[in-house]
C-alpha positions in Angstrom: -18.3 73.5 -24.6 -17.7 71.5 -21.8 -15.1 69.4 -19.7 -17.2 66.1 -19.6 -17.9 64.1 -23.3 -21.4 63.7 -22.7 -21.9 67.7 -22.0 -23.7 67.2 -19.0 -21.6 70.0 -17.4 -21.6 72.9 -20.1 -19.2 75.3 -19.2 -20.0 78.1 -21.9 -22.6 77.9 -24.9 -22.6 80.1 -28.1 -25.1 82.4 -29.2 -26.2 82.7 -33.2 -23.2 82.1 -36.1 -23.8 81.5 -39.8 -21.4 79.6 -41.9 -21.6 81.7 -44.9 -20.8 79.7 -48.5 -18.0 81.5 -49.3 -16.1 80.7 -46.1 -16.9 76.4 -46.9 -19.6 77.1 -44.3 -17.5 77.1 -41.4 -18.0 79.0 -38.5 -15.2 80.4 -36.2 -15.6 80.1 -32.5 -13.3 81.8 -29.6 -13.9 80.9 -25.9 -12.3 82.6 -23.9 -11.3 81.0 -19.7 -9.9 77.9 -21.5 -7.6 75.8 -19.0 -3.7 74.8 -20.7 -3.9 71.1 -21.3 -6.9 70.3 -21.3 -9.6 68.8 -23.2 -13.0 70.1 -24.0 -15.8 68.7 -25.7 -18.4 70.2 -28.2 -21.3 70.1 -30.0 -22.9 72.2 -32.9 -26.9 72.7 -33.6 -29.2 74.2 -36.8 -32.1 74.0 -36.5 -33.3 70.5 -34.9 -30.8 68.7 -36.5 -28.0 68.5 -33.8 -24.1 66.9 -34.4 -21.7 64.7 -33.2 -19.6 65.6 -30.2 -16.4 66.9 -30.9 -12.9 66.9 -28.9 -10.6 69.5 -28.8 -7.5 70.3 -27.0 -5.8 73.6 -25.6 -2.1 73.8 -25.9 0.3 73.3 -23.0 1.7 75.8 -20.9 5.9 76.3 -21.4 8.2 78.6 -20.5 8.3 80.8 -22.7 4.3 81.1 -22.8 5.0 83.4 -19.6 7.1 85.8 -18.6 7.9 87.6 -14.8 7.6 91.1 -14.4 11.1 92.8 -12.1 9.7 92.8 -8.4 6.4 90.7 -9.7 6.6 87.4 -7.8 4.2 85.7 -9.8 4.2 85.1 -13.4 1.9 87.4 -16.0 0.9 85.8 -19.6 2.8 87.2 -22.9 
C-alpha cells in the first residue's frame, strides 16, 4: 500500500494470505491508519509472478462520520 502509483513510498505491506477456492480465490485485506479521501495504490505478489497496480479510494469524512463528546472540544470517531 502506498500513497504514490509507482509504490516507491510503501506505507504498510502485508504478510502471508491464501485465496482459498471456495472463496473465488480472493483474499480480504484490512489496513488500518488509512487517511479520509484519499487514494492509495496497491499491488499483489505469488510467488515471482507479481500484478498490476491497483487504485483504491477511502471514503470521505461527513458529519455524521463524527460525533463531539459534552465538554470534549474536539471531535471523537463513531
Amino acid at each position: 500500500m502506498s500513497q504514490d502509483e509507482n509504490l516507491v513510498l510503501p506505507m504498510a505491506k502485508g504478510t502471508t494470505a491464501i485465496a482459498h477456492p471456495e472463496f473465488n480465490h480472493t483474499v480480504h485485506v484490512e489496513v488500518d491508519g488509512l487517511d479520509p479521501d484519499r487514494v492509495y495504490y496497491y499491488r499483489f505478489r505469488t510467488g515471482t509472478w507479481l500484478g498490476g497496480t491497483g487504485r483504491t479510494r477511502t471514503a470521505a469524512v461527513t458529519a455524521a462520520s463524527f460525533v463531539t463528546e459534552a465538554g470534549s472540544p474536539g471531535l471523537k470517531p463513531v
